[in-house]
C-alpha positions as CSV (number, residue, x, y, z in Angstrom):
1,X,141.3,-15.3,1.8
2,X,138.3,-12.9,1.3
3,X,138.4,-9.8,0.1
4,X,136.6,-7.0,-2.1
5,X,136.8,-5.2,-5.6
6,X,136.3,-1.1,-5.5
7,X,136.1,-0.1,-8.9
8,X,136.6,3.5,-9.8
9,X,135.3,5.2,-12.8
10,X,137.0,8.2,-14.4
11,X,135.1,8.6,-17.1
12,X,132.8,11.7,-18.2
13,X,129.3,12.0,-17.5
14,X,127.3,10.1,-19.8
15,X,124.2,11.5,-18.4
16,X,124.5,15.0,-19.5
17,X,124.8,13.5,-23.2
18,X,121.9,10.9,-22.6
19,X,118.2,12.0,-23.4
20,X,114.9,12.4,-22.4
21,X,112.5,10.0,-24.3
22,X,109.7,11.7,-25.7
23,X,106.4,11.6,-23.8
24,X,105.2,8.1,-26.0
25,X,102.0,7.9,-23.5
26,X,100.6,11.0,-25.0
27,X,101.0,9.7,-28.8
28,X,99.1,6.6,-27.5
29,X,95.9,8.1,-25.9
30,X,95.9,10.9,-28.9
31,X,96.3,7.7,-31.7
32,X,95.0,4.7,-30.0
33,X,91.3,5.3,-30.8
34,X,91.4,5.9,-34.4
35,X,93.5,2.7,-35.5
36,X,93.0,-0.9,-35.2
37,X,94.3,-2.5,-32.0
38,X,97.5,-4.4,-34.2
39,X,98.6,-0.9,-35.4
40,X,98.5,1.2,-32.2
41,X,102.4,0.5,-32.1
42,X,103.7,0.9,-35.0
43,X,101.5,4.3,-35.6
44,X,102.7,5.8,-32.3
45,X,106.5,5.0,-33.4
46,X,105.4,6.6,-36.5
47,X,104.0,9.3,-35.2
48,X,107.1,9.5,-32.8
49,X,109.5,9.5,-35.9
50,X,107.7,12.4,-37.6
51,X,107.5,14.7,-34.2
52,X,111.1,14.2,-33.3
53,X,112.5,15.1,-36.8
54,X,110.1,18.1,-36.1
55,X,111.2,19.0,-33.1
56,X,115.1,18.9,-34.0
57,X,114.6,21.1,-37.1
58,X,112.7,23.5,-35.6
59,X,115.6,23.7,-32.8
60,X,117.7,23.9,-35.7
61,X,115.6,27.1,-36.8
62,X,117.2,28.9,-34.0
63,X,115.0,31.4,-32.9
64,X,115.8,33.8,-30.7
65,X,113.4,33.2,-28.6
66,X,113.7,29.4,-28.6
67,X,117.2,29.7,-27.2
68,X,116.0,31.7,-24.5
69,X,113.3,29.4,-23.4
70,X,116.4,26.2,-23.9
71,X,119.0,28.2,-22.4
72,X,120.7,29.1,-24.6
73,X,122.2,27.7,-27.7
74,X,124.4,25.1,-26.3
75,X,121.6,23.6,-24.5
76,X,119.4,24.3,-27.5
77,X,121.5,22.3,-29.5
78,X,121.8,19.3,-26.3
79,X,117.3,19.0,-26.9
80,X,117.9,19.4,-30.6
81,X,120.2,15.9,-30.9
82,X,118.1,13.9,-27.7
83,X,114.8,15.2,-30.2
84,X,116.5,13.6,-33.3
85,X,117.7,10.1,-31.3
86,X,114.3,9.9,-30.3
87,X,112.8,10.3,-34.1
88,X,115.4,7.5,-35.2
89,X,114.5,5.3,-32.2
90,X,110.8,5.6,-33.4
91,X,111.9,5.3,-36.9
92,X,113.6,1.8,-36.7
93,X,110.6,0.5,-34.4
94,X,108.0,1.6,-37.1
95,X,109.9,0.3,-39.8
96,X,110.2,-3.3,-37.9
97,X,106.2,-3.3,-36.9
98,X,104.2,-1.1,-39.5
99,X,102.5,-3.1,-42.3
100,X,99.9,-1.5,-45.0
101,X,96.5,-0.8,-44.0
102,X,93.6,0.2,-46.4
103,X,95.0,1.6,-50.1
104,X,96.3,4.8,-49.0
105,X,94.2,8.4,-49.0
106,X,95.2,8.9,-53.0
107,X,95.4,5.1,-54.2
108,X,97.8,5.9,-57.2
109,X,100.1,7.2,-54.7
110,X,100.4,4.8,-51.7
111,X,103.5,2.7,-53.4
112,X,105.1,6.1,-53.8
113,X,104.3,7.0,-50.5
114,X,105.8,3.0,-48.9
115,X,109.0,3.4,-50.7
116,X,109.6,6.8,-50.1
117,X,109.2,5.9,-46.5
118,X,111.6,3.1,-46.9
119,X,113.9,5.9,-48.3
120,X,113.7,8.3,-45.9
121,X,114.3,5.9,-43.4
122,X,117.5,4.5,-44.8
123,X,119.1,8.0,-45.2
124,X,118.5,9.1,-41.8
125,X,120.0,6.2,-40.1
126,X,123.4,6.6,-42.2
127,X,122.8,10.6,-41.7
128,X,122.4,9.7,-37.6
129,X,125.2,7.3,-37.7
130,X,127.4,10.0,-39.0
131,X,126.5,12.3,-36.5
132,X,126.3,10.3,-33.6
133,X,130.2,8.6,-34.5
134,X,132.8,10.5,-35.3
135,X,133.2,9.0,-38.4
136,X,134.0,11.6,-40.9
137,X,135.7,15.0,-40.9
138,X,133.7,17.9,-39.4
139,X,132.5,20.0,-42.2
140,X,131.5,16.6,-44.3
141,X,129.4,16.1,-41.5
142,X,128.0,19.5,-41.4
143,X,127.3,19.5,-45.3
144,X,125.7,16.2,-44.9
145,X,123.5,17.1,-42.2
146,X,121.7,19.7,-44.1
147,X,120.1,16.6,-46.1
148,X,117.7,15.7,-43.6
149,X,115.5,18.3,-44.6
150,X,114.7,17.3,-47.3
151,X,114.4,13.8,-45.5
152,X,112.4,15.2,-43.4
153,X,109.9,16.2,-46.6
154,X,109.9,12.6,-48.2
155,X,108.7,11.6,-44.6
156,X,106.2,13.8,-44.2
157,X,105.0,12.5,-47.4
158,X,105.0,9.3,-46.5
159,X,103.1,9.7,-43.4
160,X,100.4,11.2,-45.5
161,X,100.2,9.4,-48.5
162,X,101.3,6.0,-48.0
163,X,98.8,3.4,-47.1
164,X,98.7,3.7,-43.5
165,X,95.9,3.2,-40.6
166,X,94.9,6.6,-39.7
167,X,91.7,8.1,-40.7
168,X,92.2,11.4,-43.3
169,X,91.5,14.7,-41.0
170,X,91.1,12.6,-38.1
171,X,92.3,14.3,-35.0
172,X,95.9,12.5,-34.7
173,X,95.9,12.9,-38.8
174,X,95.4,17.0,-37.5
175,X,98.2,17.0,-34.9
176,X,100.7,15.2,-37.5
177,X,99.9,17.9,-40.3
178,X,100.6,20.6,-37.8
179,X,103.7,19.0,-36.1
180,X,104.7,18.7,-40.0
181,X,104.2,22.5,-40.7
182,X,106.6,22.9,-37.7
183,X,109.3,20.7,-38.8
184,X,108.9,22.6,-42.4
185,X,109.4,26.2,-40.7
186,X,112.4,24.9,-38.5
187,X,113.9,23.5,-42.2
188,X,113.7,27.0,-43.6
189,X,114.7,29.2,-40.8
190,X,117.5,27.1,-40.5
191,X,118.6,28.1,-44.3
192,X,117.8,31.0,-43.9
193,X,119.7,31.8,-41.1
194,X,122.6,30.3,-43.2
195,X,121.7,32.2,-45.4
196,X,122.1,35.7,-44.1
197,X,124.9,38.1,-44.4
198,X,127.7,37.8,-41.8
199,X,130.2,40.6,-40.7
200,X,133.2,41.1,-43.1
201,X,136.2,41.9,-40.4
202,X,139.8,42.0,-40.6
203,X,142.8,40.6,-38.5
204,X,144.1,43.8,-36.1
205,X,146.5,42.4,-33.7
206,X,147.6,38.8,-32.8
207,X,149.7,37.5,-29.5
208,X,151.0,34.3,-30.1
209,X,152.0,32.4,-26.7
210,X,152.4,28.5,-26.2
211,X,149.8,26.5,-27.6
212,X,147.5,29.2,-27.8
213,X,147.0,32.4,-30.2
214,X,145.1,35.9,-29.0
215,X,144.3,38.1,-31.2
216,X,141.6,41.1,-32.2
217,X,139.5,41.9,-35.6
218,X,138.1,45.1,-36.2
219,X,134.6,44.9,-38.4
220,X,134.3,46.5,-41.8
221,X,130.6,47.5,-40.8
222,X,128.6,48.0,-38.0
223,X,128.1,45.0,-35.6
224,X,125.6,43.8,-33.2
225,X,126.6,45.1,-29.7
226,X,127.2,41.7,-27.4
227,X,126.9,40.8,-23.6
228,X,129.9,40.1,-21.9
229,X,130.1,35.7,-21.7
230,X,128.5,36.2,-25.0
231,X,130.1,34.0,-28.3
232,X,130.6,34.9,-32.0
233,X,131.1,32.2,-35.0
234,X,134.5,33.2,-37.2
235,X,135.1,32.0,-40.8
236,X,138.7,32.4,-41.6
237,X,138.8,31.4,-45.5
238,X,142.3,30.8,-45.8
239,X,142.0,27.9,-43.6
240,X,138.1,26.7,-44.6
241,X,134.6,28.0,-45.2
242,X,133.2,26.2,-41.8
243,X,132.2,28.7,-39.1
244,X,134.0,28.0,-35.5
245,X,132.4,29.6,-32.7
246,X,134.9,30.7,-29.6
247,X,133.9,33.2,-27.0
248,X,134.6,36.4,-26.9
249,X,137.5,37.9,-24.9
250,X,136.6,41.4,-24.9
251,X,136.6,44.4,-27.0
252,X,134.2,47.4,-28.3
253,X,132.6,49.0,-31.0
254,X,133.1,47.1,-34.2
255,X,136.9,45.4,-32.2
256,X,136.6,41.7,-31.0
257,X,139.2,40.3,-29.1
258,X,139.4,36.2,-28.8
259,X,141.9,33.9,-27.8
260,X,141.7,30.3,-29.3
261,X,143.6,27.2,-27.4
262,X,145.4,25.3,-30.1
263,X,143.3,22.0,-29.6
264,X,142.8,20.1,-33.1
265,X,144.0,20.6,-37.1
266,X,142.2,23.8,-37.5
267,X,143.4,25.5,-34.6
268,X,147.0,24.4,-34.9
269,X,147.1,26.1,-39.2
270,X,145.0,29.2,-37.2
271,X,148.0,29.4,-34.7
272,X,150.3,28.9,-37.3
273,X,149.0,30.8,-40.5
274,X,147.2,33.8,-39.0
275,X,148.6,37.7,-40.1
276,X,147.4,40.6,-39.5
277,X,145.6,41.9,-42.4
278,X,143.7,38.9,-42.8
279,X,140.1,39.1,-44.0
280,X,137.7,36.5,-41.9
281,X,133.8,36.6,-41.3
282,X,132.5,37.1,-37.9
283,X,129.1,35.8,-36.6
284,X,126.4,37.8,-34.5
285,X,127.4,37.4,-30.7
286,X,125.1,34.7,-29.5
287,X,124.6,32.6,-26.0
288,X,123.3,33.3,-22.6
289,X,126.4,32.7,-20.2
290,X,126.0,36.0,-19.2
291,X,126.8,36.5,-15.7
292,X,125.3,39.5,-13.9
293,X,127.8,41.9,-13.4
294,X,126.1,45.1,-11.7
295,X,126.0,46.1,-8.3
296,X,122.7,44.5,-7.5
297,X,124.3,40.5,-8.1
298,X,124.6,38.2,-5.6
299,X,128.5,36.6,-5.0
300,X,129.2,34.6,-7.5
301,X,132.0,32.0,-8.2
302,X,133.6,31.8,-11.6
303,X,136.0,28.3,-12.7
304,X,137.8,28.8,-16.1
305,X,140.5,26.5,-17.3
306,X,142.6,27.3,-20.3
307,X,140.8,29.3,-22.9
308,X,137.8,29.0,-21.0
309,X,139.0,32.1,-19.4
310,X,138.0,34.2,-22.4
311,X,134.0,35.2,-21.6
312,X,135.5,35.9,-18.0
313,X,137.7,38.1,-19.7
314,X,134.8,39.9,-21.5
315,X,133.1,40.1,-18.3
316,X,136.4,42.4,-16.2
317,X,136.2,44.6,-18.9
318,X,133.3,45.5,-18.8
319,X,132.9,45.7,-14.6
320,X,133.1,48.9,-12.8
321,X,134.6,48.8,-9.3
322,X,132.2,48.8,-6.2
323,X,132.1,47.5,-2.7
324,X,128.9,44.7,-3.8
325,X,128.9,41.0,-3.6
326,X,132.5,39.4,-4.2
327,X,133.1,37.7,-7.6
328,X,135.9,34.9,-7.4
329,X,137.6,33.8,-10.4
330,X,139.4,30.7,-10.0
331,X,141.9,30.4,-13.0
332,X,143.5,26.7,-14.3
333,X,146.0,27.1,-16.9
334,X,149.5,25.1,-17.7
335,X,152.1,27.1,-17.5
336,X,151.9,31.2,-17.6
337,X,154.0,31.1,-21.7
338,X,150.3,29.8,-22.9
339,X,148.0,31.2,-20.3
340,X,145.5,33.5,-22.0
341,X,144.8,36.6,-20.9
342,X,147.1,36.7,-17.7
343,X,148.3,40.2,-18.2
344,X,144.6,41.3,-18.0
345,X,143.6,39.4,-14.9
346,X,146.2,41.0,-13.2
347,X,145.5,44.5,-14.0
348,X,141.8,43.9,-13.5
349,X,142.4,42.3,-10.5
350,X,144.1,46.0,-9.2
351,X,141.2,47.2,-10.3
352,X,138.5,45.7,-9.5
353,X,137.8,45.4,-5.4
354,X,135.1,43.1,-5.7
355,X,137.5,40.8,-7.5
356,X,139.4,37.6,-5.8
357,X,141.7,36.4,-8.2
358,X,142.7,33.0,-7.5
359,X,145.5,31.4,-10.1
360,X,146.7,27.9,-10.7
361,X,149.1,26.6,-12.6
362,X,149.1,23.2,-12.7
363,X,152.8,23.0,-14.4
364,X,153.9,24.0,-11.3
365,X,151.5,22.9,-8.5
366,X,150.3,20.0,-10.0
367,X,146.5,19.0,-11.4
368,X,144.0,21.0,-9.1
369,X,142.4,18.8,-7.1
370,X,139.0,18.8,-5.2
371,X,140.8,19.7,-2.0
372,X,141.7,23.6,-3.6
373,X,138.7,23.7,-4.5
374,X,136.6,22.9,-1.2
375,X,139.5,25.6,0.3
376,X,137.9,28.2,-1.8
377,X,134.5,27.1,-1.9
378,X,133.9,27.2,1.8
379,X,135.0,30.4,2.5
380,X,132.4,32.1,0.2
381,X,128.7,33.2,0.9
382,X,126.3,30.0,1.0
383,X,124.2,31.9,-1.3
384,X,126.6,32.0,-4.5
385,X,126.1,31.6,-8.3
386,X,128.4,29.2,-10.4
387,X,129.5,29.9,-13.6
388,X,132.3,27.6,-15.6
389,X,134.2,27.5,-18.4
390,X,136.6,24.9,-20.0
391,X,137.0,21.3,-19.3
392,X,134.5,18.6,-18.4
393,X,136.7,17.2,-15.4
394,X,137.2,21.0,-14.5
395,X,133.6,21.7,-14.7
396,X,132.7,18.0,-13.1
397,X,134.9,19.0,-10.0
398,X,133.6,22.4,-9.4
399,X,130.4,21.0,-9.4
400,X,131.2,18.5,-6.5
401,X,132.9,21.1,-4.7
402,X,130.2,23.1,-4.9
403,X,127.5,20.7,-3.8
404,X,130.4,19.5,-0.5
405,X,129.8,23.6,0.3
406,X,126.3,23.4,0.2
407,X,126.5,26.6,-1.8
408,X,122.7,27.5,-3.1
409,X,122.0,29.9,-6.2
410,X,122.6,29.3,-10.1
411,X,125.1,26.8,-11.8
412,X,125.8,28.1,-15.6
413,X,127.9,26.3,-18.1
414,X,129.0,26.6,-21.5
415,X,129.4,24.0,-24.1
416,X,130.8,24.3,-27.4
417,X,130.8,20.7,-28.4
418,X,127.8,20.9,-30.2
419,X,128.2,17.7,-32.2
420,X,128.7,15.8,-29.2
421,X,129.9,13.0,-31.7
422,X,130.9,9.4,-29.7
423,X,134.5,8.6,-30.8
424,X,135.6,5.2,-31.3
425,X,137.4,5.2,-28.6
426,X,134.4,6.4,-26.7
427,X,132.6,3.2,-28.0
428,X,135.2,0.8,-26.8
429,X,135.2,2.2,-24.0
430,X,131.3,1.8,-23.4
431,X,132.0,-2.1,-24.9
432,X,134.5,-2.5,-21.9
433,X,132.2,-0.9,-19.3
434,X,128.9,-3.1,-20.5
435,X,131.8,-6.4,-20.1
436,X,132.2,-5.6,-16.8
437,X,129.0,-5.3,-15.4
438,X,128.7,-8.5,-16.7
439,X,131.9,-10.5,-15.9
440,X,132.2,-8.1,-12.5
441,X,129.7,-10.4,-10.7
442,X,130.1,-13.6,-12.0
443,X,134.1,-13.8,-11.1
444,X,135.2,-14.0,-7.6
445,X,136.9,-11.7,-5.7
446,X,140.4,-10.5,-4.6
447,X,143.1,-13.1,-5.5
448,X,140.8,-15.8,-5.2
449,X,139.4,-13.9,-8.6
450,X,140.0,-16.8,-11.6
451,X,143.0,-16.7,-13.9
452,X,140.7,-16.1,-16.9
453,X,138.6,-13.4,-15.1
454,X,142.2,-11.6,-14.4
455,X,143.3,-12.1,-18.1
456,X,140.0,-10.7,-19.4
457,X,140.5,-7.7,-17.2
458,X,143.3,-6.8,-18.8
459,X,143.2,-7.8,-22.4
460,X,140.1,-5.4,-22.8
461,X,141.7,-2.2,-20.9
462,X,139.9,-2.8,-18.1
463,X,142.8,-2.4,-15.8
464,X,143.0,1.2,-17.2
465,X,139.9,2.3,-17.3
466,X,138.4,1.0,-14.3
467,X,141.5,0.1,-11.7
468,X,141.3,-2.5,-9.6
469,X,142.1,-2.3,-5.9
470,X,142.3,-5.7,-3.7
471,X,141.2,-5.0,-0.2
472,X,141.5,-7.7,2.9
């Protein structure tokens, strides 16, 4: 009997978290003709090390300007760890290949300069290990990724001091001492910016519903007017001294509003332990998921699920009612106890014309599939914008619907995962997938598929993660 195997993967997309190597071609012409033919490798991995580390911290500075240019500070944040995997790619290469050339620009100094290399290198392989797995709790990750800094320093010290093959003031030797002045002013912006003075504010009003908590601070000083889509970090020190960002639901003058999803330890004692009265530290509004909202905008599509509703929320507020290009608002939630902002949609939606409110709840209709979607999707302008909120899958099926539509204009999303850690499920996971692209071809097919392929299959997960479907 013959048959086929149709494998179907539900996992996430794993290119959105992959990166962009760093351009190595232009480190080669820029280094190959000042070193000896033997070194060209290792010195451009070197030189590939020191510019990623750059790079990321000067991400990590956070101008205002550079999140404009990235997008915005979740994609800011997306370059500033691909930046950081490409300096420890380079890193480990250099460290395998380089070997000592001459004795060093300051002779005294080049067996300083070797083993504070070796140094520096250990630390930020643990330090990237850490933040690529999530293998420690949140804030120790956060504390302990403020030591590549002065990592950073002890490298660029290396690079200049060790006994290396690259002539003193040469024009690569140049390019390296500014890329390291770079990396410096991204390492103290970024404390800086720590540094600075937040918003005192104080609990006004809370809503608790199902799984979920809404609730509005008032500021104790004047604050930083934000854009509607906009999000603000809070500190609540009753609960720890780690700013969370969330979006912001609304509100004006020095009044936030927010409402949080219930989704991990800190959420759940937030749900649980928040009163009104309670002091807590509010963050500048930052981000650019800022959908235009005057008369002049062209029909737009927004997809929230779950709290992802909130910067939506924002957004209604804020609207006046015309007779412009339609905005649709397609809103998953699970159940209307622990749907945020429901109320509000409602009344908004009487008030705003422009406004097509379309609700699911999935406690009572089911999941939302690809099919509601497409229903909505097709009977809107080609020419639409996308904007989402909540969820990968969410996001990942809007996106496909979107593209089935043939809809043209902007798609805008927001991510708040800005660790964008790999769990150790994740890793299994990735194990399992890598085993079957190599036991996949090898076994046969259908039921004629060996006893050991079939046992394999199922004693690493496969049969979970990747179903198998037998097909005549």
């Amino acid at each position: 009997m013959t048959g086929r195997i149709v494998f179907f993967s539900t996992t996430r997309r794993w290119a959105a978290r992959a990166f962009m190597p760093m351009p190595l071609a232009g480190l080669v012409v820029l280094i190959a003709p000042f070193v000896p033919v033997a070194n060209i490798v290792p010195a451009t991995l070197g030189a590939l090390a020191l510019s990623g580390m750059a790079l990321s911290l000067a991400i990590a500075g956070r101008g205002a300007w550079l999140d404009r240019a990235l997008g915005g500070p979740d994609k800011a944040f997306a370059w500033h760890r691909a930046a950081g995997y490409a300096a420890v790619a380079g890193l480990v290469g250099h460290w395998l290949l380089a070997s000592s050339v001459g004795a060093g620009p300051i002779p005294p100094l080049a067996d300083a300069g070797e083993l504070a290399g070796l140094g520096a290198g250990v630390g930020i392989v643990v330090l990237s290990t850490i933040s690529a797995l999530r293998l420690v709790p949140h804030h120790w990750w956060r504390a302990s990724h403020w030591l590549m800094g002065p990592l950073f320093a002890v490298s660029v010290f290396h690079t200049f001091l060790s006994a290396g093959p690259l002539p003193a003031f040469s024009p690569p030797w140049l390019v390296l001492l500014a890329v390291s002045g770079i990396g410096s002013w991204g390492w103290i912006a970024s404390l800086r910016k720590v540094s600075r003075a937040e918003v005192p504010a104080h609990v006004t009003r809370i809503e608790r519903r199902d799984g979920a908590i809404e609730f509005e601070v008032a500021a104790d000083i004047t604050t930083p007017r934000y854009r509607p889509g906009q999000f603000a970090a809070l500190i609540v020190p009753g609960l720890s001294d780690e700013p969370h960002p969330f979006s912001i639901a609304g509100g004006s003058g020095a009044r936030r509003q927010f409402g949080i999803r219930v989704a991990g330890d800190w959420t759940a004692r937030l749900h649980r332990e928040m009163r009104v009265g309670d002091m807590v530290t509010l963050g500048a509004p930052q981000g650019r998921f800022t959908p235009r909202l005057d008369s002049a905008r062209k029909a737009q599509i927004w997809v929230a699920g779950g709290a992802g509703i909130t910067p939506f929320l924002a957004a209604l507020e804020t609207m006046q009612p015309d007779d412009a290009a339609p905005i649709t608002l397609i809103y998953v939630y699970r159940g209307a106890p622990g749907a945020i902002g429901l109320d509000r949609l409602h009344r908004q939606s009487a008030r705003l014309p422009q406004l097509k409110l379309v609700l699911h709840d999935s406690a009572c209709e089911g999941r939302i599939t690809g099919l509601v979607l497409d229903a909505v999707m097709t009977a809107l302008p080609r020419r639409c914008d996308l904007y989402m909120c909540g969820p990968e899958a969410l996001k990942d099926m809007a996106r496909a619907a979107y593209r089935r539509a043939e809809k043209a204009g902007r798609v805008r999303h927001e991510d708040f995962d800005f660790r964008a850690a790999w769990s150790l499920a994740d890793l299994a996971a990735g194990v399992r997938r890598i085993a079957l692209l190599f036991i996949g071809p090898a076994a046969a097919v259908g039921r004629a598929a060996p006893p050991a392929f079939k046992r394999l299959h199922a004693a690493t997960g496969l049969s979970t993660l990747i179903p198998v479907r037998v097909a005549p």
